[in-house]
C-alpha positions, -999 to +999 in steps of 0.1 A: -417-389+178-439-361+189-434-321+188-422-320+231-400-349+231-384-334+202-384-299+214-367-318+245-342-334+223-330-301+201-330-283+235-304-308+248-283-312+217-281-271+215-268-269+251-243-301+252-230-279+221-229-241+229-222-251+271-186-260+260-179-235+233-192-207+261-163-216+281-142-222+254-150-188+250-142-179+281-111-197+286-096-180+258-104-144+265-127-138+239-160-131+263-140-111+294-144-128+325-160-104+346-188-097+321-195-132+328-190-131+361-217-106+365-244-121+352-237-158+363-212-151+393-190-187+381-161-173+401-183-185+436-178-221+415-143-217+405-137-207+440-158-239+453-135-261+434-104-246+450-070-244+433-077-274+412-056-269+377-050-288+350-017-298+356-030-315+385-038-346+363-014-368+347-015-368+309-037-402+308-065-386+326-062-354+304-066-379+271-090-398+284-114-366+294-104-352+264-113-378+241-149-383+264-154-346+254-148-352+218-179-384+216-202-367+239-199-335+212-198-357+184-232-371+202-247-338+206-245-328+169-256-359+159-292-352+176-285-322+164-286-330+129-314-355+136-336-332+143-328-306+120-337-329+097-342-305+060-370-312+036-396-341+037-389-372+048-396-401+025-407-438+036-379-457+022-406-486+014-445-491+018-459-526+027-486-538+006-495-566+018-483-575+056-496-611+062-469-629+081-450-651+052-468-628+025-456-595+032-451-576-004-429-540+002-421-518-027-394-494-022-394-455-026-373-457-058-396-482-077-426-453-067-409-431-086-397-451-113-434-459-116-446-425-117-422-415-140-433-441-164-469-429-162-463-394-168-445-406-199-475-431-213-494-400-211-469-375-231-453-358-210-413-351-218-384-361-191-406-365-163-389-360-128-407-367-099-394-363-057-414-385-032-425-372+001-441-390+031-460-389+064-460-407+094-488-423+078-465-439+052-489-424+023-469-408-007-467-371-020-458-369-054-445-340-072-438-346-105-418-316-130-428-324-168-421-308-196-444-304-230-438-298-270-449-263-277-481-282-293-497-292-265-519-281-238-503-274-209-531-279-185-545-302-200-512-327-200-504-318-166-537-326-156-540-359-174-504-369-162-517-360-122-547-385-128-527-413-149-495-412-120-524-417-091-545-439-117-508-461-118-499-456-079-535-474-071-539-503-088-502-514-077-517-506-041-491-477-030-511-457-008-511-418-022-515-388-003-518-362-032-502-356-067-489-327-078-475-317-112-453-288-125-451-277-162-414-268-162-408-259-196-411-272-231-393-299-253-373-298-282 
């Protein structure tokens, strides 16, 4: 989805949102009325709508708008949410291969199950690596490692970068970039 149509999308989640709770607001006595009324002058509306009250409706029309209010906030804070989205997103699964009848996917968790392993064949200590993605379904990998006091650091860490992409590309996972972080040492 692009950046306007998703500009479009927080706009309308924020206002079927804070619309309600304004007058909620309102309604309650919290913001006074004639502050409002000033800058928005929603007493010509009230007026427009005559002496219509809610007592005016019978108690099955009250439940139904009620619980019509409730799903179309639960709707709005679910785009919400979707578009607040936090961090990176990750491709949950990359095709390799996408002949019809041959299509080979490997899944997010066996990337970094694999990239874990290759940081270990080259020494590194309790490797833990986090996957991110684009929309061009080609992997970030940023691996934390940790090294006996023996080693060199830089030169681990840089051997562990090249052996996780060396891994990622012969099994045909597309990678963006490696990246990895000394974290400490081993006991």
């Amino acid at each position: 989805m692009n950046a306007f149509n998703r500009l479009v999308m927080l706009i309308i989640s924020l206002l079927l949102i804070a619309v309600p709770v304004f007058l909620l607001l309102v309604g309650f006595g919290v913001i006074p009325a004639d502050v409002v009324n000033e800058y928005t002058n929603f007493r010509g509306a009230l007026n427009a709508l005559g002496g219509l009250s809610v007592s005016d409706f019978n108690p099955g029309v009250r439940t139904v708008a009620g619980i019509v209010g409730a799903l179309v906030a639960l709707v709005a804070l679910l785009l919400l949410l979707r578009e607040l989205t936090f961090g990176r997103p990750v491709a949950r699964r990359v095709y390799i291969e996408d002949t019809p009848g041959q299509e080979t996917v490997v899944t997010a968790q066996a990337v970094r199950h694999l990239a874990e392993g290759a940081a270990r064949e080259v020494g590194a200590a309790d490797p833990s690596c986090r996957l991110a993605s684009d929309n061009d379904r080609r992997y970030e990998v940023l691996c934390d490692i940790q090294v006996s006091r023996t080693q060199n650091f830089t030169e681990l860490a840089s051997r562990t970068r090249d052996n996780i992409r060396r891994v990622l590309e012969e099994q045909q996972v597309p990678v963006k970039d490696v990246e990895v972080t000394v974290r400490g040492t081993a006991s």
